[in-house]
Structures are given as structure tokens and as C-alpha cells.
LOMIVEX-519949 format. One record per atom (N, C-alpha, C): x, y, z; atom name. Coordinates in nm, 4 decimals, m for minus. Layout:
REM residues N
<loza <X; Y; Z>; CA>
...
This chain:
REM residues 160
<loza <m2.3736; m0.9451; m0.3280>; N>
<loza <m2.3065; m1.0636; m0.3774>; CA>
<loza <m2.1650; m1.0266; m0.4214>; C>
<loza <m2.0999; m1.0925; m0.3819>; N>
<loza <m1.9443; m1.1296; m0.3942>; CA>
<loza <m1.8794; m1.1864; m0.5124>; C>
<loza <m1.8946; m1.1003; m0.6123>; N>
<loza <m1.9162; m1.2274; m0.7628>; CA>
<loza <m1.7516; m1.1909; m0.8466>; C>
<loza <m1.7072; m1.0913; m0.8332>; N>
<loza <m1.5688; m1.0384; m0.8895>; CA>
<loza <m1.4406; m1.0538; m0.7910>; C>
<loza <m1.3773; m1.1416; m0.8255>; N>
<loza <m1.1976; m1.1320; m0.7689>; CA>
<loza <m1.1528; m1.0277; m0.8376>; C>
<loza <m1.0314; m0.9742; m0.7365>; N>
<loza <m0.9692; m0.8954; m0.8155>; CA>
<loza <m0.8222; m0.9073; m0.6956>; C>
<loza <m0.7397; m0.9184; m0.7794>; N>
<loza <m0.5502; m0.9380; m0.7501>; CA>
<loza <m0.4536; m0.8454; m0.7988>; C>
<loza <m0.4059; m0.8128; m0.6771>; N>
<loza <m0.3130; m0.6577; m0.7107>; CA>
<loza <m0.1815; m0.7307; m0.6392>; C>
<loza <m0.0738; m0.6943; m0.7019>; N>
<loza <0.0398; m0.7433; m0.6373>; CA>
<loza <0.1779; m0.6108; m0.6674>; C>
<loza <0.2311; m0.5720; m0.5496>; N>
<loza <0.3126; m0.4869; m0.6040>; CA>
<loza <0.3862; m0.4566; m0.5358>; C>
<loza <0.5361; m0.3957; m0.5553>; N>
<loza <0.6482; m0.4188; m0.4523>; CA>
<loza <0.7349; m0.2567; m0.4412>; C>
<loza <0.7973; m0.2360; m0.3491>; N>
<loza <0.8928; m0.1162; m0.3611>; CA>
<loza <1.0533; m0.1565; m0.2732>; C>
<loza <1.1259; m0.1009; m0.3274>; N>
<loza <1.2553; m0.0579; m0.2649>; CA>
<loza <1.2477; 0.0537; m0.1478>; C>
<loza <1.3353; m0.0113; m0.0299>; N>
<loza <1.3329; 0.0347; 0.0739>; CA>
<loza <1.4762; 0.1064; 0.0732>; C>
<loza <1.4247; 0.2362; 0.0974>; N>
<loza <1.6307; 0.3204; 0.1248>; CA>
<loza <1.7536; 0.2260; 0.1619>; C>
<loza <1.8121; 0.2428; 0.1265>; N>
<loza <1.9394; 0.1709; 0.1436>; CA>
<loza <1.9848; 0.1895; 0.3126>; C>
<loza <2.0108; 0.0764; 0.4038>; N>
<loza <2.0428; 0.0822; 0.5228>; CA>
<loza <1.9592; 0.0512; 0.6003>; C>
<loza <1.8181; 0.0603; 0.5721>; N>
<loza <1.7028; 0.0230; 0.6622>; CA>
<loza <1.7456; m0.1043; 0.7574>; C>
<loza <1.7438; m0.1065; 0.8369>; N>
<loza <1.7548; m0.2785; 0.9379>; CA>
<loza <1.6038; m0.3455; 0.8942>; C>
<loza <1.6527; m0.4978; 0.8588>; N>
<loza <1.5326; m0.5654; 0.9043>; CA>
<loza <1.4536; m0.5394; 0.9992>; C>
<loza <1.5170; m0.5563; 1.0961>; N>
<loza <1.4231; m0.5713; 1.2566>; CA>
<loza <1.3557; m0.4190; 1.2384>; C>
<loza <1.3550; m0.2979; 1.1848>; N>
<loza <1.2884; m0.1651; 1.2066>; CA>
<loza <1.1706; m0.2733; 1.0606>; C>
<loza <1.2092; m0.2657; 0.9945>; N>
<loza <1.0803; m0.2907; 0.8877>; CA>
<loza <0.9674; m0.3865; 0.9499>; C>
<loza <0.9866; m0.4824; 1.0063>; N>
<loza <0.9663; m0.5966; 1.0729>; CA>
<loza <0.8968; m0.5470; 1.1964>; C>
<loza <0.9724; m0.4407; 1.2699>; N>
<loza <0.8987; m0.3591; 1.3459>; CA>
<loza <0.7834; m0.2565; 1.3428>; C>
<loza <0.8239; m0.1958; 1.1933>; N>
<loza <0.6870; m0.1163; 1.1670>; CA>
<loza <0.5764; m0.2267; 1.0533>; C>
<loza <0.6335; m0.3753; 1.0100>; N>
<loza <0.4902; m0.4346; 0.9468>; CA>
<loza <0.3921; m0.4994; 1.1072>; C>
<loza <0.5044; m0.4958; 1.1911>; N>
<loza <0.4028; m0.5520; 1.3416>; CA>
<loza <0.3171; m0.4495; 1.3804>; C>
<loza <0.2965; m0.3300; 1.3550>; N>
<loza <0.2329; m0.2487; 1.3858>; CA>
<loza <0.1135; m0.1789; 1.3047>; C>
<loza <0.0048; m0.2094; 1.3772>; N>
<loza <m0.1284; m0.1800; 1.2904>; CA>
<loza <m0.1484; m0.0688; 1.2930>; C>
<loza <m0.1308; 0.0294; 1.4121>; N>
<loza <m0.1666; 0.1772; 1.4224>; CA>
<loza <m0.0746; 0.2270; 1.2912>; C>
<loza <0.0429; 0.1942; 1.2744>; N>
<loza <0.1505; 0.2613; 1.1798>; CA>
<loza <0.0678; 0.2356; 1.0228>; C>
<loza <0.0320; 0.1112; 1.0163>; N>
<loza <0.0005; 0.0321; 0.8912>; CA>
<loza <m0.1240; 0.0843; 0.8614>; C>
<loza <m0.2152; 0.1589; 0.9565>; N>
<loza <m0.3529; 0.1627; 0.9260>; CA>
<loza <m0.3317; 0.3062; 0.8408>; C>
<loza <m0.2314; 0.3885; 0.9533>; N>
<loza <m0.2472; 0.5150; 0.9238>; CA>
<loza <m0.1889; 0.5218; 0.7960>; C>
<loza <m0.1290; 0.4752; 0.7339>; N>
<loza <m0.0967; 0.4998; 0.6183>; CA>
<loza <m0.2099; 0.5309; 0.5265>; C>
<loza <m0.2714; 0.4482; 0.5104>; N>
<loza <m0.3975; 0.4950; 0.4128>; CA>
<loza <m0.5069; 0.6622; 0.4631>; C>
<loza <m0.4698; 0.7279; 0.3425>; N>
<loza <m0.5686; 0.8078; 0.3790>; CA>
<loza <m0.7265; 0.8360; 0.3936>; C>
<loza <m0.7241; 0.7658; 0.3658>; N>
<loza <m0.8838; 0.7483; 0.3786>; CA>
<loza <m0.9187; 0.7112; 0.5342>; C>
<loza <m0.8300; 0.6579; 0.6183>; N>
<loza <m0.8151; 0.6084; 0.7948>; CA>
<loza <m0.9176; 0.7241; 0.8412>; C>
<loza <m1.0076; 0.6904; 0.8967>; N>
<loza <m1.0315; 0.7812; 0.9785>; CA>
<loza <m0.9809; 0.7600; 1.1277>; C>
<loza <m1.0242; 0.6409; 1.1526>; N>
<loza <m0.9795; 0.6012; 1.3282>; CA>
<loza <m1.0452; 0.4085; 1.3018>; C>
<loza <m0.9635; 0.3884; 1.4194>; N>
<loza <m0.9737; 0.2729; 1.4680>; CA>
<loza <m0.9738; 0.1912; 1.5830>; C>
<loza <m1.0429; 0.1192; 1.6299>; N>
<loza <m1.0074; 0.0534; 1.7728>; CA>
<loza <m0.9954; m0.0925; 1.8098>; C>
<loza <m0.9165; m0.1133; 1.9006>; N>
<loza <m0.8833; m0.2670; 1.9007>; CA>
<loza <m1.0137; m0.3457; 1.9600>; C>
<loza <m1.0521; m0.4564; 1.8901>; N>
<loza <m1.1869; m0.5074; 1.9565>; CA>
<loza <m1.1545; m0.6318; 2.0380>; C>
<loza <m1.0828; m0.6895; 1.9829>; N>
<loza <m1.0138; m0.8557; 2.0528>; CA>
<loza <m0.8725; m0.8715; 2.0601>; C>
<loza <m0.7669; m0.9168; 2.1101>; N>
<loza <m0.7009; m0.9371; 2.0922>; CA>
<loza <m0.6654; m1.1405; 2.1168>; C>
<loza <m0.6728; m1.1967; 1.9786>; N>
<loza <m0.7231; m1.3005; 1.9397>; CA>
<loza <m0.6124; m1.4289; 1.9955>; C>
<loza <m0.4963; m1.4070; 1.9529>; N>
<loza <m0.3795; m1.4661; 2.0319>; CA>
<loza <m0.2306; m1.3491; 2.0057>; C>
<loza <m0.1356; m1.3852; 2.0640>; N>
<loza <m0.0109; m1.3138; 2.0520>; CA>
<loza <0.0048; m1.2211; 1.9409>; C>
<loza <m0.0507; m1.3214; 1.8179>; N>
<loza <m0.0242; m1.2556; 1.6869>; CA>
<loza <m0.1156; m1.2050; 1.5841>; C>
<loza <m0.2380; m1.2657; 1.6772>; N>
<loza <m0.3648; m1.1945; 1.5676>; CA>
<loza <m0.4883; m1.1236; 1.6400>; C>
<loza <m0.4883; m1.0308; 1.6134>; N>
<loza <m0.5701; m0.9083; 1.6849>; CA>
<loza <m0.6661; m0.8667; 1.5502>; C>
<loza <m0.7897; m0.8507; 1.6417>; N>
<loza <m0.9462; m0.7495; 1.5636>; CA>
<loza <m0.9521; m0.6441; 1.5681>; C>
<loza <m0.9609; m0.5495; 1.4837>; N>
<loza <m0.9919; m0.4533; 1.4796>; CA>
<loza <m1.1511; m0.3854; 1.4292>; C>
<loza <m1.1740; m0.2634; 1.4790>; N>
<loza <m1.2933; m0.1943; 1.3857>; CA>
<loza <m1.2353; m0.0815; 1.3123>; C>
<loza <m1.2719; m0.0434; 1.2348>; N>
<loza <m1.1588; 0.0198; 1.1427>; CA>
<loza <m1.3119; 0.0872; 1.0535>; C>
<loza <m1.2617; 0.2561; 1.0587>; N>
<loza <m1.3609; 0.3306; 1.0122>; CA>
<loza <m1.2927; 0.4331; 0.9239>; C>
<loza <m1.3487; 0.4251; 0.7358>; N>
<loza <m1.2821; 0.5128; 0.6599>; CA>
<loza <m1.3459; 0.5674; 0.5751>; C>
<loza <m1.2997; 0.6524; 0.4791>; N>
<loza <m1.4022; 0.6613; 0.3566>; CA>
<loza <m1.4131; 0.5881; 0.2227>; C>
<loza <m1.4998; 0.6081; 0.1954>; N>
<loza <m1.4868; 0.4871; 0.0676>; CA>
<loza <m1.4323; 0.5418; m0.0470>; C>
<loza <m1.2986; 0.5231; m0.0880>; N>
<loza <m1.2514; 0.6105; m0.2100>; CA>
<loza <m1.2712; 0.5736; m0.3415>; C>
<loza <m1.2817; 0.4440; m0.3227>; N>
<loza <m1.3542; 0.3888; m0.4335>; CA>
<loza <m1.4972; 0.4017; m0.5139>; C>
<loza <m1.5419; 0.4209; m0.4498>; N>
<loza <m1.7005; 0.5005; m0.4920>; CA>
<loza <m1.7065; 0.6363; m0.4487>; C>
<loza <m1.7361; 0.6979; m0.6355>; N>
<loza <m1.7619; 0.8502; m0.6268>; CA>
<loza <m1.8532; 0.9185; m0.5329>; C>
<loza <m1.7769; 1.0415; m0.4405>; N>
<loza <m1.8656; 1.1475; m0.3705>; CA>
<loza <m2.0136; 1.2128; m0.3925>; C>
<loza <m2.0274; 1.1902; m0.4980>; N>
<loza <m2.1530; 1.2057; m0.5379>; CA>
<loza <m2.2763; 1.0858; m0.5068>; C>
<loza <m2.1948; 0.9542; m0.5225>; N>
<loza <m2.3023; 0.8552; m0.4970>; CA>
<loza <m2.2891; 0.8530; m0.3673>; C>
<loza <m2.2016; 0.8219; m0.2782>; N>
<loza <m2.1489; 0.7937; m0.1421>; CA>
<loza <m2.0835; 0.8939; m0.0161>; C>
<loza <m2.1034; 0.9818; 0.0132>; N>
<loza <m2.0346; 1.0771; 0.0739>; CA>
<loza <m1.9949; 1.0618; 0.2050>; C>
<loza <m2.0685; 0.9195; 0.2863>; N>
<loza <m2.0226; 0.8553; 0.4028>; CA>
<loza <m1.9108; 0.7939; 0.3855>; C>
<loza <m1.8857; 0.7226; 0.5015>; N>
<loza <m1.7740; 0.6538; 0.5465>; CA>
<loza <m1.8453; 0.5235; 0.5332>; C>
<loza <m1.7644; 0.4457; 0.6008>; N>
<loza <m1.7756; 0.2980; 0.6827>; CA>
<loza <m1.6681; 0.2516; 0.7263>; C>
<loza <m1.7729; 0.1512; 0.8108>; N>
<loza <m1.6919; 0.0883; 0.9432>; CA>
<loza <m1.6974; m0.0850; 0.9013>; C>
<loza <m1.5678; m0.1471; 0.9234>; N>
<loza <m1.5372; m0.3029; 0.9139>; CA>
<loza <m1.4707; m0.3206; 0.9744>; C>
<loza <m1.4615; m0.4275; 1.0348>; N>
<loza <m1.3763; m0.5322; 1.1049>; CA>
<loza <m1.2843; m0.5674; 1.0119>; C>
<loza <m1.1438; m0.6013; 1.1079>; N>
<loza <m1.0193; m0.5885; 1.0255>; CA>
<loza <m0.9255; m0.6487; 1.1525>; C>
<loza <m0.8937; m0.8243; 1.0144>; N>
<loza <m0.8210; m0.9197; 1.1388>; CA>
<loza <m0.6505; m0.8672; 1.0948>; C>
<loza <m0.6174; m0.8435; 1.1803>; N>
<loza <m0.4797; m0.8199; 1.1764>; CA>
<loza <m0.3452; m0.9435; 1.2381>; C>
<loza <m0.2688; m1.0360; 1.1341>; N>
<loza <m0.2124; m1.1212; 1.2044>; CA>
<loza <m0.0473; m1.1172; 1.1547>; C>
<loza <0.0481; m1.1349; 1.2623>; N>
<loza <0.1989; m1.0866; 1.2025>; CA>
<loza <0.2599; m1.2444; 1.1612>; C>
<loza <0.3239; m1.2401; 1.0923>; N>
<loza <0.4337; m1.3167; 1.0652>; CA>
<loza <0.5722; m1.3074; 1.1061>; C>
<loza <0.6715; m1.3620; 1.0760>; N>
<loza <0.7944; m1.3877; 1.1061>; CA>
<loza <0.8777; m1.2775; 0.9727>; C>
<loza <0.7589; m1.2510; 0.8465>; N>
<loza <0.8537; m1.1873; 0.7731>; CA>
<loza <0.7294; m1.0662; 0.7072>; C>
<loza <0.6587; m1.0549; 0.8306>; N>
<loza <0.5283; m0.9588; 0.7524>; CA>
<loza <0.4354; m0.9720; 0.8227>; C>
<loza <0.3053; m0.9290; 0.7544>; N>
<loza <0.1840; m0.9396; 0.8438>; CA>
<loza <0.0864; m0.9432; 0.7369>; C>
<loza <m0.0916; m1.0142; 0.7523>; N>
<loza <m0.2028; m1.0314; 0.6798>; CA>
<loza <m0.2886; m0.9017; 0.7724>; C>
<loza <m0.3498; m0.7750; 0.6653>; N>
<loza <m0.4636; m0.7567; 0.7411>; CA>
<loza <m0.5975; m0.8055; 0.6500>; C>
<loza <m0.6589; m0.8400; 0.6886>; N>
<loza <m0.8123; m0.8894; 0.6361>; CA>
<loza <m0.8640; m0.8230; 0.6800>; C>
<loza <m0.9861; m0.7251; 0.5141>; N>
<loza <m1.0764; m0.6746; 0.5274>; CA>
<loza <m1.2087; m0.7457; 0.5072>; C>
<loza <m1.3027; m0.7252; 0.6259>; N>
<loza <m1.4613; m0.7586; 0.6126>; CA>
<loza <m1.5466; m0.6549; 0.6015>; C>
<loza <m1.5597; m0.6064; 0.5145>; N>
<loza <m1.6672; m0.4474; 0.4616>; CA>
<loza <m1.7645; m0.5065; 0.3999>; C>
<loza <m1.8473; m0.4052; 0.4098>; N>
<loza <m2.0053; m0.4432; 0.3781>; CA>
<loza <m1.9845; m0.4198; 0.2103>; C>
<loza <m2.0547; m0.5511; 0.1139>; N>
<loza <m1.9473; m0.5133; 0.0056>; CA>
<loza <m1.8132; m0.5420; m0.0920>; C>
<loza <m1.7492; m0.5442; 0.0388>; N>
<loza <m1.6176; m0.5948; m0.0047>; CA>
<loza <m1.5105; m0.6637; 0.1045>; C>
<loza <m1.4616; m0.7732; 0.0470>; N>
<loza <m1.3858; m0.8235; 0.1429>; CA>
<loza <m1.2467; m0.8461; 0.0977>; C>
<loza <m1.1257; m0.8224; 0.1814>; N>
<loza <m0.9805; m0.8467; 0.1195>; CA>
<loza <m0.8930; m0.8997; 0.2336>; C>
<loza <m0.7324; m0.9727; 0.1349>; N>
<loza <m0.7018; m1.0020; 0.2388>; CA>
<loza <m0.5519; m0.9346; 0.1450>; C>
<loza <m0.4892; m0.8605; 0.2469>; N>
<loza <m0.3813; m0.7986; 0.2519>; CA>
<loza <m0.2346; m0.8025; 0.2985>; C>
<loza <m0.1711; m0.9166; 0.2268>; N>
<loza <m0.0336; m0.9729; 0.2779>; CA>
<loza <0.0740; m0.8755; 0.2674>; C>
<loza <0.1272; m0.8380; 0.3464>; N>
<loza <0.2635; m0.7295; 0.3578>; CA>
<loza <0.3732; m0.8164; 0.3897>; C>
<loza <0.5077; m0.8072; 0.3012>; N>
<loza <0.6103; m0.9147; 0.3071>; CA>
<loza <0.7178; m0.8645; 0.3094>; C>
<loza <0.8577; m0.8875; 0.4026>; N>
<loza <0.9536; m0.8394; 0.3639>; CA>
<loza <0.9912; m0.9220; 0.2714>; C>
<loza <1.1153; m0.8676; 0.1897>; N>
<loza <1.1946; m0.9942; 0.0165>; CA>
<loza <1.2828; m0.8915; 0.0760>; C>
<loza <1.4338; m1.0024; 0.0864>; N>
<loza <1.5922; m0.9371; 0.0262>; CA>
<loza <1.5931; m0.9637; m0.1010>; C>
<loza <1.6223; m0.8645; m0.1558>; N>
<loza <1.6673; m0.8613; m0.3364>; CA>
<loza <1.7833; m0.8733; m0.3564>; C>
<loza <1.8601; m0.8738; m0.4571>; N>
<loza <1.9933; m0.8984; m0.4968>; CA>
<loza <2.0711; m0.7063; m0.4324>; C>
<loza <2.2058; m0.7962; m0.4092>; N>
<loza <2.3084; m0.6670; m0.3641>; CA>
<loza <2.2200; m0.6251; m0.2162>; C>
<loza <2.1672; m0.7305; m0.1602>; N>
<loza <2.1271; m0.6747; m0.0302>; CA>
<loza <2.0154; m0.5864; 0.0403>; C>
<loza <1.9708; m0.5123; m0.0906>; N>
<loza <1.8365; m0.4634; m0.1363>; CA>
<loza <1.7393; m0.4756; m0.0478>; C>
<loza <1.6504; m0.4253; 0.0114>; N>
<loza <1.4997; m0.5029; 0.0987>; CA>
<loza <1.4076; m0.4116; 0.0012>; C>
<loza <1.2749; m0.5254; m0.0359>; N>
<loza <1.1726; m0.4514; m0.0986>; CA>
<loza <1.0419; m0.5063; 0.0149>; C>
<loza <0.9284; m0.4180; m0.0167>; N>
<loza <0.8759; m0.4891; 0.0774>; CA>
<loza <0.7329; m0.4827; m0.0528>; C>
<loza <0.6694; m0.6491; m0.0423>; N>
<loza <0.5663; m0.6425; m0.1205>; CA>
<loza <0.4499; m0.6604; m0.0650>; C>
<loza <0.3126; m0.6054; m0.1152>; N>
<loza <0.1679; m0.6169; m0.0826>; CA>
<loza <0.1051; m0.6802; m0.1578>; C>
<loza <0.0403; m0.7925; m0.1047>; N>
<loza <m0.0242; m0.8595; m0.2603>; CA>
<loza <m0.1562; m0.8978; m0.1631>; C>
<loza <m0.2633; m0.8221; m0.2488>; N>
<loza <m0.4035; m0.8069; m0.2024>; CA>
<loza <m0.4659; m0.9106; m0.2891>; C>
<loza <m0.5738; m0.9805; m0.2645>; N>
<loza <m0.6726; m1.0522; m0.2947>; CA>
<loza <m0.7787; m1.0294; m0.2437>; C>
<loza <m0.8953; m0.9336; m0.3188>; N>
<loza <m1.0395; m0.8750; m0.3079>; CA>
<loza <m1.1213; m0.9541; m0.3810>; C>
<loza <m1.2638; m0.9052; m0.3145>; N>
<loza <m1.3572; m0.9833; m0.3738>; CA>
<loza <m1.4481; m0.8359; m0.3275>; C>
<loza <m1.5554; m0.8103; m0.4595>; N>
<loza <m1.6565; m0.7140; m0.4299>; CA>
<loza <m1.7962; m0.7527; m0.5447>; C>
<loza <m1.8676; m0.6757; m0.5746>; N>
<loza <m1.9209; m0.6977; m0.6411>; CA>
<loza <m1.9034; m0.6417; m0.8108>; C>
<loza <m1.9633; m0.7281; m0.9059>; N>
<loza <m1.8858; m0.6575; m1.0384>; CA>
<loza <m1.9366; m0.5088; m1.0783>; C>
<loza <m2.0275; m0.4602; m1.0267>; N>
<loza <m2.0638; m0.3101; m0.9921>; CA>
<loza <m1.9370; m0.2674; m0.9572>; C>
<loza <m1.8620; m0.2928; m0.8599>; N>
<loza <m1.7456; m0.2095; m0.8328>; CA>
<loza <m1.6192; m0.2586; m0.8170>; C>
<loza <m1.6282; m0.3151; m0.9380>; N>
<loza <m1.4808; m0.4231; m0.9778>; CA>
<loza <m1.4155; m0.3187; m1.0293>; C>
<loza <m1.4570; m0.2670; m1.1293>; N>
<loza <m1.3050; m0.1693; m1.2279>; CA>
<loza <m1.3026; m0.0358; m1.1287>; C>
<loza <m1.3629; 0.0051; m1.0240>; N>
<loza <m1.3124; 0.0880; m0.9819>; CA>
<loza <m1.2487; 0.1030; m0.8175>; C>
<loza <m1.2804; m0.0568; m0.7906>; N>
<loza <m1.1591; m0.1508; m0.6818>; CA>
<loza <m1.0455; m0.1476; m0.7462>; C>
<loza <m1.0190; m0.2589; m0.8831>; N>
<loza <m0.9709; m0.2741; m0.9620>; CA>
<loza <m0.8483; m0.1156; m0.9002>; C>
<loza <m0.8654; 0.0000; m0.9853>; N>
<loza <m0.7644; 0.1050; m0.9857>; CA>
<loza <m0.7742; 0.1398; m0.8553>; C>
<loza <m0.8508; 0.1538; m0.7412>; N>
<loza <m0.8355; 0.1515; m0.6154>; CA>
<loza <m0.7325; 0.1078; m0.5749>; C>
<loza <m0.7245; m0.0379; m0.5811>; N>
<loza <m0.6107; m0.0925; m0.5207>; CA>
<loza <m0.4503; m0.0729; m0.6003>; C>
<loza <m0.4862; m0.0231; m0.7118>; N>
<loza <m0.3369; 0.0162; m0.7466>; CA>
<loza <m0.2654; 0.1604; m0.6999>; C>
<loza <m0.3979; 0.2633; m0.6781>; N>
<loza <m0.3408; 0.3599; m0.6400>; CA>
<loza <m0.2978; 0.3891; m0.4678>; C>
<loza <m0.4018; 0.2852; m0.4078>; N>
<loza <m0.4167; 0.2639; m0.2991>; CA>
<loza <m0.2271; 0.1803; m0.2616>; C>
<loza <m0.1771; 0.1226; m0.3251>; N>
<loza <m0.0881; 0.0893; m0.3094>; CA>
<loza <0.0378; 0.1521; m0.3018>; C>
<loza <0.0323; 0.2586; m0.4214>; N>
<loza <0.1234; 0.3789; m0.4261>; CA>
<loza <0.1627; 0.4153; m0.3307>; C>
<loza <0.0184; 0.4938; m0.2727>; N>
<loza <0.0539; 0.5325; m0.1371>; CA>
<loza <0.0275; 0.4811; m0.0374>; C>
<loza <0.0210; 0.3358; m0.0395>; N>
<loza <0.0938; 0.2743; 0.0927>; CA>
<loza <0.2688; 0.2657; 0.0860>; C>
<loza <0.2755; 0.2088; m0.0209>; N>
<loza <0.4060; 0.1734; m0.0129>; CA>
<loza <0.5314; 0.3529; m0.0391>; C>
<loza <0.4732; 0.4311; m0.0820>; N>
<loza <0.5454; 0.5575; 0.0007>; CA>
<loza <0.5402; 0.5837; 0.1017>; C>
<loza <0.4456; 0.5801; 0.1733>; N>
<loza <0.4283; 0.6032; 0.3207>; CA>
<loza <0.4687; 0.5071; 0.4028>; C>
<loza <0.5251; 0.3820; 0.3633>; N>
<loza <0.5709; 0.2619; 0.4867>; CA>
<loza <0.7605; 0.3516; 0.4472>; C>
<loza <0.7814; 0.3513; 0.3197>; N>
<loza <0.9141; 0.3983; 0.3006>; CA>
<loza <0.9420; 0.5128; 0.4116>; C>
<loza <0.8594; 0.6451; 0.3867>; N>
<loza <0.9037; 0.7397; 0.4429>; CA>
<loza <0.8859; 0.7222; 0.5577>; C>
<loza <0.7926; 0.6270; 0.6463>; N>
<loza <0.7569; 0.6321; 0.7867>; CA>
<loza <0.9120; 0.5171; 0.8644>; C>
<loza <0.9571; 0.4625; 0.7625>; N>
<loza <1.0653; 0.3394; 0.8213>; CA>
<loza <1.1916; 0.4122; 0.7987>; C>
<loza <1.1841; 0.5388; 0.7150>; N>
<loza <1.2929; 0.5897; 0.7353>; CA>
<loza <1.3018; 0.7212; 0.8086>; C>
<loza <1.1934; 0.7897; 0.8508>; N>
<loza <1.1881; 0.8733; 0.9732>; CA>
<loza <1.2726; 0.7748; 1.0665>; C>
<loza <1.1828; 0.6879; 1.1154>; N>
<loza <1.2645; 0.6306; 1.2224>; CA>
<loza <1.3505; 0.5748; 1.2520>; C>
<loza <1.3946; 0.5464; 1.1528>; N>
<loza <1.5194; 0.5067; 1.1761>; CA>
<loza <1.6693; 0.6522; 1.1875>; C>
<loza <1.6251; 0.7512; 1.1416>; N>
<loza <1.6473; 0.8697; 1.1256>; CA>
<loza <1.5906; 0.9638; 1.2733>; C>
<loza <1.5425; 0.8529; 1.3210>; N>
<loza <1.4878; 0.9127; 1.4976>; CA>
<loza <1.3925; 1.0048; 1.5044>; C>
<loza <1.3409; 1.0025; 1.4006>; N>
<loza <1.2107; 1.0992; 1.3907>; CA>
<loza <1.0748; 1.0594; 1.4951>; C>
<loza <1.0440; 1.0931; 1.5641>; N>
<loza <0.9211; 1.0386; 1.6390>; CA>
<loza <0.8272; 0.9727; 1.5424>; C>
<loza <0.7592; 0.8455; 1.5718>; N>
<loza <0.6679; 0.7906; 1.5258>; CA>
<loza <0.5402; 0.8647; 1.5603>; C>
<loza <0.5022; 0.9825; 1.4774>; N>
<loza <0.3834; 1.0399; 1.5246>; CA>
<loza <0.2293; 0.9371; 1.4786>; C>
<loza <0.2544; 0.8299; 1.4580>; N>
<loza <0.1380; 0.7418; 1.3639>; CA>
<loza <0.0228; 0.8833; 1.2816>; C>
């Protein structure tokens, strides 16, 4: 049962110079977006739904529940759909379900931040430790979209 919401919202500054169209280019991209999280193990495309919204199966570990109780992985379906200024991925896990808005914002003086604002639902068993999940889980997304948008733009190969 699905009985606890839980809402994380949080934003970062992007290096100075980044182009829209590269940010815009790496939120269109799920392989880039997946790999960020470490916990990714692998993933594969299951549907591709229309132009802009594609299925995925998406297999990771659960970092949220301690190694001791859980030492597997799992596997969920994961709708992936882009926008004009971002992209939604939606998680369906056994458990837990989220939906994951990635946004570009111009800030003042020209600034680009880019924000994630998650809306989960799990059970209250594993609310407070979703709960800090998704904040740390955010950290390092949003370092890793920084450093991966400024490799490339810096011509670094996109090794995903």
C-alpha cells in the first residue's frame, strides 16, 4: 500500500556559458539521465510510445533500504517523456512509485539552473528513508548532469 507522499524539490547552477540547446540536449536523453544515478545498473528501451514518450525497464539497487535487509536489486518500468524545456521520468517500482520533472529556469544575470522536483509515493515503512533518499539522490544527480553538460560542451566524449 501506497499510503505516504513524499516531495523533494531542488535546483542547481549550471557553469557559466552552457548553451541552452546542450542542456536541452542532454535532459532529452535517457541513457545520459539514467546513468547518472548510481545505483543504474542497466536499462532497455521497451516501447517507444510517441515522438516524445518512450518505456523503459530500468534495473537498480535499492539504496534506500539497508544491505542487510535487501541486498538485491530491482527492475521497473520507467515512462520517459521530453518537453520543450525538460523532461518527466516516471517511476513504477514494486513499492514505490515517482514522478520526476527535470526543468530548465533562466535565473537573473542570465544564469541557467536546472530543477528536479520529484513527487513519490511509497509506503510509510519507507517514507523517512525515501524521504533522505531523494535528497541525497538529488545531490548527485544534479552534480553529475553539471559535470556531464560541461564535459561536452568542453568536447569531452559522452561516454554515458
Amino acid at each position: 500500500m501506497l499510503d505516504s507522499t513524499i516531495d523533494h524539490v531542488s535546483t542547481s547552477t549550471l557553469p557559466p556559458g552552457i548553451p541552452t540547446s546542450l542542456v536541452i540536449q542532454v535532459l532529452h536523453d535517457f541513457d545520459i539521465l539514467i546513468s547518472l544515478n548510481s545505483d543504474h545498473n542497466s536499462h532497455k528501451l521497451i516501447h517507444q510510445i510517441s515522438d516524445t514518450e518512450s518505456e523503459y525497464q530500468v534495473d537498480e539497487q535499492l539504496a534506500f533500504i539497508p544491505r542487510k535487509l535487501w541486498h538485491g536489486g530491482v527492475k521497473y518500468k520507467s515512462v520517459f517523456t521530453t518537453f520543450e524545456d525538460g523532461c518527466d521520468i516516471s517511476v513504477d517500482a514494486p513499492f514505490f512509485k515517482s514522478v520526476n520533472r527535470w526543468r530548465i529556469e533562466n535565473g537573473e544575470g542570465g544564469e541557467k539552473t536546472v530543477r528536479i522536483t520529484s513527487d513519490a509515493k511509497c509506503s510509510k515503512a519507507f517514507a523517512s528513508a525515501v524521504k533522505k533518499f531523494l535528497g541525497s539522490s538529488h545531490d548527485e544527480l544534479h552534480r553529475g548532469f553539471g559535470e556531464r553538460v560541461a564535459a561536452m560542451q568542453d568536447g569531452i566524449p559522452d561516454g554515458h
